[in-house]
C-alpha positions in Angstrom: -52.2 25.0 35.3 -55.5 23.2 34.5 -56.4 21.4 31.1 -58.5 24.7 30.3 -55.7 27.2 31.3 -53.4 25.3 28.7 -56.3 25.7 25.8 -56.9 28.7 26.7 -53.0 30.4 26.7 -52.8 28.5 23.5 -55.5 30.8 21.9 -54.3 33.8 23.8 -52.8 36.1 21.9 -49.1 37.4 22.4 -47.2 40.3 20.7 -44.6 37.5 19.9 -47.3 34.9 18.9 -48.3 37.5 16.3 -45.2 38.8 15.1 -44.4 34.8 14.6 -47.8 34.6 12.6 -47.3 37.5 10.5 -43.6 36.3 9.6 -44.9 32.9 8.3 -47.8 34.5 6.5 -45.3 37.1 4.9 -43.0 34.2 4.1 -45.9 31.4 3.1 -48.3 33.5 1.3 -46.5 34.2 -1.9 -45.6 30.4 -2.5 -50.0 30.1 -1.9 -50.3 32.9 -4.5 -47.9 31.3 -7.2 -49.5 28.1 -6.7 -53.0 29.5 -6.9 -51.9 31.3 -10.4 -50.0 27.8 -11.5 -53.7 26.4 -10.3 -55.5 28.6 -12.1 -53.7 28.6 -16.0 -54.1 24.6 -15.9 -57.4 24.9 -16.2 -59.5 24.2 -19.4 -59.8 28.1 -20.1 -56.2 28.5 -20.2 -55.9 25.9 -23.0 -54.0 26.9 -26.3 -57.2 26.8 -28.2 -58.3 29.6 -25.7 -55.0 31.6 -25.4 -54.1 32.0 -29.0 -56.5 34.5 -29.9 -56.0 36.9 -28.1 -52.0 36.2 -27.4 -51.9 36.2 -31.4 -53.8 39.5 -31.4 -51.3 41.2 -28.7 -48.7 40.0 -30.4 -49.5 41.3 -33.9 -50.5 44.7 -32.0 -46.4 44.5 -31.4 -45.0 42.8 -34.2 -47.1 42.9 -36.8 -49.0 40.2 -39.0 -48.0 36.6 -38.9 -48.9 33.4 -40.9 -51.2 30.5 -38.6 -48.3 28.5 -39.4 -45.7 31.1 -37.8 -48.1 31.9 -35.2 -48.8 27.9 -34.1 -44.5 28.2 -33.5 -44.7 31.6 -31.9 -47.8 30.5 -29.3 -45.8 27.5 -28.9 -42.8 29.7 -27.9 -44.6 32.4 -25.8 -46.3 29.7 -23.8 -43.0 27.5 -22.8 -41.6 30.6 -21.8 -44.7 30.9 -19.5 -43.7 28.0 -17.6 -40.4 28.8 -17.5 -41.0 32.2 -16.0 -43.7 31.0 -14.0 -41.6 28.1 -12.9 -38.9 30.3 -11.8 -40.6 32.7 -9.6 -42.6 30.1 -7.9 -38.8 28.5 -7.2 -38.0 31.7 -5.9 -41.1 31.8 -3.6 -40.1 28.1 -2.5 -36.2 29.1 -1.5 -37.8 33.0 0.2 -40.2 31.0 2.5 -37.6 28.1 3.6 -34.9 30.6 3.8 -36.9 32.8 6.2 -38.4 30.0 7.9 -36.3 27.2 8.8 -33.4 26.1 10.5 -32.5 29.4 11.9 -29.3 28.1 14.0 -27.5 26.6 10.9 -24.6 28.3 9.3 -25.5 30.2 6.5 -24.4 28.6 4.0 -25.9 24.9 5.1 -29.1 27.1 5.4 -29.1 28.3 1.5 -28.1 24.9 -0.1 -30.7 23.7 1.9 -33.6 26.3 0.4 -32.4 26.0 -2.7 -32.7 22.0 -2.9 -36.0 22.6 -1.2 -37.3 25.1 -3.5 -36.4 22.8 -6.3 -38.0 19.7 -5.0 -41.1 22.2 -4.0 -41.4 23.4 -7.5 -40.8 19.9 -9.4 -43.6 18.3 -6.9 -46.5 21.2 -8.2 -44.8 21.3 -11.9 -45.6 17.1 -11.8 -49.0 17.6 -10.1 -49.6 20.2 -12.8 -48.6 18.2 -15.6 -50.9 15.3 -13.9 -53.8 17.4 -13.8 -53.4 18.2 -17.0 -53.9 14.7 -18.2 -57.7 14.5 -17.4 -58.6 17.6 -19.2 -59.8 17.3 -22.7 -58.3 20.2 -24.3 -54.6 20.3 -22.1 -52.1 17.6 -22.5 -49.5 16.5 -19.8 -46.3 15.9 -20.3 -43.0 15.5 -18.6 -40.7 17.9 -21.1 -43.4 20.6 -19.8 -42.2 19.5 -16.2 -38.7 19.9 -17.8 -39.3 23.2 -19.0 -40.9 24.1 -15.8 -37.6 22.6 -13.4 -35.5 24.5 -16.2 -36.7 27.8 -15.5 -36.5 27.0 -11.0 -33.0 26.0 -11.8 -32.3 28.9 -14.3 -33.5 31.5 -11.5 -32.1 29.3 -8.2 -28.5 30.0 -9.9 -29.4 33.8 -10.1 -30.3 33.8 -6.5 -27.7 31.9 -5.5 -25.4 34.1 -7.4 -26.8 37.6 -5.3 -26.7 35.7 -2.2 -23.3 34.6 -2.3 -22.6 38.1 -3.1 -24.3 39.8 -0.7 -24.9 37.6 2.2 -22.5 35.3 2.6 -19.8 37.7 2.6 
């Protein structure tokens, strides 16, 4: 085969080529989306100066009237449980993706501690580039208890998957 055959066939498109390419998009492609959303809320809009009006009026929609000084705890509340929802699915993203994607020979059970200590070191590496981020905008602060909130919430939800797949998968 010539240099051009070789560049060529690797540009030519198989029916296994693209199921192979539609498996890592399927797998990839919700880590890109949680990380784009993560991306996205540390921005300067997504300040608490800008989300607690109109958390506080959802939340009195709900609950009824609060106090500022309830409400300063309440917005406090509601957005640490942000990161620690938002924490936890993109953890869950992290373990999907290197459970579908990687070391396909290895005994199952090898294969989900190792997804599961990937996810984890996944999510603490974009809940610490967050946090960084964070730093150089004037209205957002960084700080590492946020990345321990945010590592709370992976771990919190890695148990819970770990807990169905030991049920239903490593049987």
């Amino acid at each position: 085969m010539t240099g051009s055959n070789l560049a060529e066939d690797a540009f030519t498109s198989t029916p296994g080529k693209r199921k192979r390419l539609w498996h890592l998009a399927g797998a990839w492609l919700p880590v890109l989306f949680c990380i784009l959303v993560i991306s996205l809320e540390s921005t300067v809009a997504f300040g608490a100066d800008h989300t607690s009006g109109p958390l506080q009026r959802l939340y009195e929609f709900f609950f009824g009237p609060v106090t500022r000084s309830q409400w300063w705890g309440i917005h406090h509340t509601i957005r640490k449980c942000g990161h620690f929802t938002g924490y936890g699915i993109l953890s869950v993203a992290w373990f999907r993706a290197f459970w579908l994607t990687t070391r396909l020979g290895e005994p199952v059970r090898r294969r989900i501690w190792s997804a599961h200590v990937l996810a984890m070191v996944g999510t603490f590496l974009v809940a610490s580039a967050d946090e960084f981020h964070q730093t150089f905008l004037p209205n957002r602060t960084g700080t590492p208890w946020d990345v321990l909130v945010d590592c709370s919430g992976a771990a919190v939800l890695q148990v819970l998957v770990w807990l169905w797949m030991r049920r239903h998968i490593t049987r």
